[in-house]
C-alpha positions as CSV (number, residue, x, y, z in Angstrom):
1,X,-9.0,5.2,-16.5
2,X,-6.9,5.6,-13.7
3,X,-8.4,4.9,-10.0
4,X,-7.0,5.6,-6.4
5,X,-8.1,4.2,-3.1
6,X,-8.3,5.1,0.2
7,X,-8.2,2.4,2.7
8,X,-11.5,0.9,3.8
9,X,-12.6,-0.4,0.6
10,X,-9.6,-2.3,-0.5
11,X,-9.4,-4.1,3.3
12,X,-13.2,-4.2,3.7
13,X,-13.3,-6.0,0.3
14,X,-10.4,-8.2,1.3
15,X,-11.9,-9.1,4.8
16,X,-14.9,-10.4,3.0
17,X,-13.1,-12.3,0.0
18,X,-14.3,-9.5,-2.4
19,X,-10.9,-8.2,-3.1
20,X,-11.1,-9.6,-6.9
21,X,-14.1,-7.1,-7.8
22,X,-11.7,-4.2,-7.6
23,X,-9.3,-5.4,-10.2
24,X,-12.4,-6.3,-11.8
25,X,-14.1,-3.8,-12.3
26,X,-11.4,-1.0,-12.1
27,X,-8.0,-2.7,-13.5
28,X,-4.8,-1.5,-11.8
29,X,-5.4,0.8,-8.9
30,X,-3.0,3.0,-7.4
31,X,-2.6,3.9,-3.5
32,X,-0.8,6.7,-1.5
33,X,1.8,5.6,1.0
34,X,-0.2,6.6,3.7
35,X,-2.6,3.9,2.5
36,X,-0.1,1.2,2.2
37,X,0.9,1.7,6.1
38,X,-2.7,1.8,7.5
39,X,-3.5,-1.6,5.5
40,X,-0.7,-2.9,7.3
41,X,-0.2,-6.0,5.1
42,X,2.6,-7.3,6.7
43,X,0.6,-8.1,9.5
44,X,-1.8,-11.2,10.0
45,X,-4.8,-9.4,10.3
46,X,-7.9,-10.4,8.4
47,X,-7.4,-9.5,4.3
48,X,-4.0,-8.9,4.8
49,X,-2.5,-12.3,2.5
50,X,-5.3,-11.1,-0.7
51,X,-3.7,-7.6,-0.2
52,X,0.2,-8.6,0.3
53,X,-1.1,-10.7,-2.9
54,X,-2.9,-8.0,-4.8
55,X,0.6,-5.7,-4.2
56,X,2.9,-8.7,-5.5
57,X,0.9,-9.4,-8.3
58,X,1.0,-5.5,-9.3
59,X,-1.9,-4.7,-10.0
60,X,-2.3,-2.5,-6.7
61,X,0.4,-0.4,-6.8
62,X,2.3,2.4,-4.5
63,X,2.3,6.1,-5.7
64,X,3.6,8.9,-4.2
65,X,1.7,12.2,-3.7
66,X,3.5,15.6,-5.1
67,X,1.0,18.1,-3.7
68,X,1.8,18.1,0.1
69,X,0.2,21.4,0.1
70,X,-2.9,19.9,0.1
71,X,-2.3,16.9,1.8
72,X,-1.9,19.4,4.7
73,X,-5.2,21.5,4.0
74,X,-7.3,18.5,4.0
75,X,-5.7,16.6,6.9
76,X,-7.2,19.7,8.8
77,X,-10.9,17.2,8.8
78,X,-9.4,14.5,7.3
79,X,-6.6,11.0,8.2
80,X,-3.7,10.8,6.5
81,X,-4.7,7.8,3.7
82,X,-7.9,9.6,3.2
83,X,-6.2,13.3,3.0
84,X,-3.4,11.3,0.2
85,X,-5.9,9.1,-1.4
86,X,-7.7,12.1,-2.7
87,X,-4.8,14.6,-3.8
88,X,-3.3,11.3,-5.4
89,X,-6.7,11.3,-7.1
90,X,-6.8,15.2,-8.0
91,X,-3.0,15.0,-8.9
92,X,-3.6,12.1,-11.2
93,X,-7.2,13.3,-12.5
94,X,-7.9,10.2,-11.9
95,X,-11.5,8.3,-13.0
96,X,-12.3,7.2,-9.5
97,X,-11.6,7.2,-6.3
98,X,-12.6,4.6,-3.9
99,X,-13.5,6.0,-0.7
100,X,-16.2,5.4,2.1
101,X,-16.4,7.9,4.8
102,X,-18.0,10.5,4.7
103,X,-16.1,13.6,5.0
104,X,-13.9,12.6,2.7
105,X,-16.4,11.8,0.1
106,X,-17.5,15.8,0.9
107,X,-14.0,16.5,0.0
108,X,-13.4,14.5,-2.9
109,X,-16.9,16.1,-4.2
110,X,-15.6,19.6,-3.9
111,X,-12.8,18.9,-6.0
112,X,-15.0,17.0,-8.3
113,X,-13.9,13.6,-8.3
114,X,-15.8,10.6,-9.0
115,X,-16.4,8.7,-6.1
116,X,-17.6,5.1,-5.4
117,X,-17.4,3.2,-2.3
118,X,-17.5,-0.4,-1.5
119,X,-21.1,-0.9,-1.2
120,X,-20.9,0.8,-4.5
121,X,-18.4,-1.9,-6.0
122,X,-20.8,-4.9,-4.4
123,X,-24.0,-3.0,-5.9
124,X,-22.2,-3.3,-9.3
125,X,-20.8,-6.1,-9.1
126,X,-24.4,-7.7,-8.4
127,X,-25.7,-6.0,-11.4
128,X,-23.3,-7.1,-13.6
129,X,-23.4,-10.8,-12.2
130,X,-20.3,-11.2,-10.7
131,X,-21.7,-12.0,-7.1
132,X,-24.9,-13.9,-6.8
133,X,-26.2,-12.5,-3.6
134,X,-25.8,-8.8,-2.6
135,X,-27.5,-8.9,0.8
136,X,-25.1,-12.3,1.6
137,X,-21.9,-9.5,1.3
138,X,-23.6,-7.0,2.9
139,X,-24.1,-9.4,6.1
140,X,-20.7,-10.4,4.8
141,X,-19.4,-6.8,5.5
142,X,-21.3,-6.4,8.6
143,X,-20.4,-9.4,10.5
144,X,-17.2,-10.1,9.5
145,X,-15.4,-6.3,8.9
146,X,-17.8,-4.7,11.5
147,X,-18.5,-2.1,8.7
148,X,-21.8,-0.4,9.2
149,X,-24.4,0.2,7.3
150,X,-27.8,1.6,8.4
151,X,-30.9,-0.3,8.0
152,X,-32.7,2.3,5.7
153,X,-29.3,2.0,3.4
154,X,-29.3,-2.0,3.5
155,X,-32.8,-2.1,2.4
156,X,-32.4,0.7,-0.2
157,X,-29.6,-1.3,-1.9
158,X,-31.5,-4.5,-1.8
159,X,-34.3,-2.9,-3.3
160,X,-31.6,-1.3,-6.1
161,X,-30.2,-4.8,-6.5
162,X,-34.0,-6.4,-7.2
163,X,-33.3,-8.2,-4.4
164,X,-36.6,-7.3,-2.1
């Protein structure tokens, strides 16, 4: 099962230590170009050495998009990794795509892709045991990526997790 992602959850992940739950639960996973620049791993920036890693190792890996045509239509509402990430994922019919805002989910949806985000990945990756505390990376995500999360979400996935 092939899966692209967009930005945010591979350097969210990263920031927090998380970055192993990808290839866990998804394998190999393929990113646009536009991706690769805005994770700027050639920087020292928070995640950056698990991601430079993750790209040595292989197992996240560079594709290119062929359908510029619709790279342009959705970079009308939509940023470059985001408006790549999810013709890669159309081009590719791909399993999933890893994406977290919002209008891009909207987008990916209309073109029915399967989407999951990284509170999705931390959700199942509590689940199936692989982290022992999902509230611990949700603080995690909060504190430390400045990702938000609204309280009415945080307490619907700790509830979700058996955790309240």
């Amino acid at each position: 099962m092939r899966t692209i992602s967009n930005t945010s959850p591979l350097l969210n992940l990263a920031i927090i230590g998380q970055l192993a739950l990808v290839k866990q639960q998804f394998g190999a996973v393929n990113i646009p170009p536009a991706v690769l620049e805005e994770l700027r791993v050639d920087e020292s920036l928070p995640g950056s050495i698990a991601l430079r890693q993750a790209l040595n190792q292989g197992w996240i890996q560079v594709q290119a998009v062929a359908d510029c045509a619709l790279v342009q239509l959705l970079r009308r509402t939509l940023d470059a990794g985001e408006a790549e990430a999810i013709a890669l994922a159309a081009q590719t019919q791909a399993g999933w795509l890893l994406l977290d805002e919002r209008e891009g989910r909207l987008a990916a949806k209309t073109l029915e892709l399967q989407v999951t985000g990284v509170l999705g990945i931390l959700l199942r990756a509590k689940r199936e045991g692989h982290i022992v505390s999902l509230e611990s990376a949700l603080k995690d995500l909060q504190t430390l990526a400045g990702f938000y999360i609204a309280p009415s979400l945080f307490e619907s996935l700790l509830h979700s997790a058996d955790e309240l």
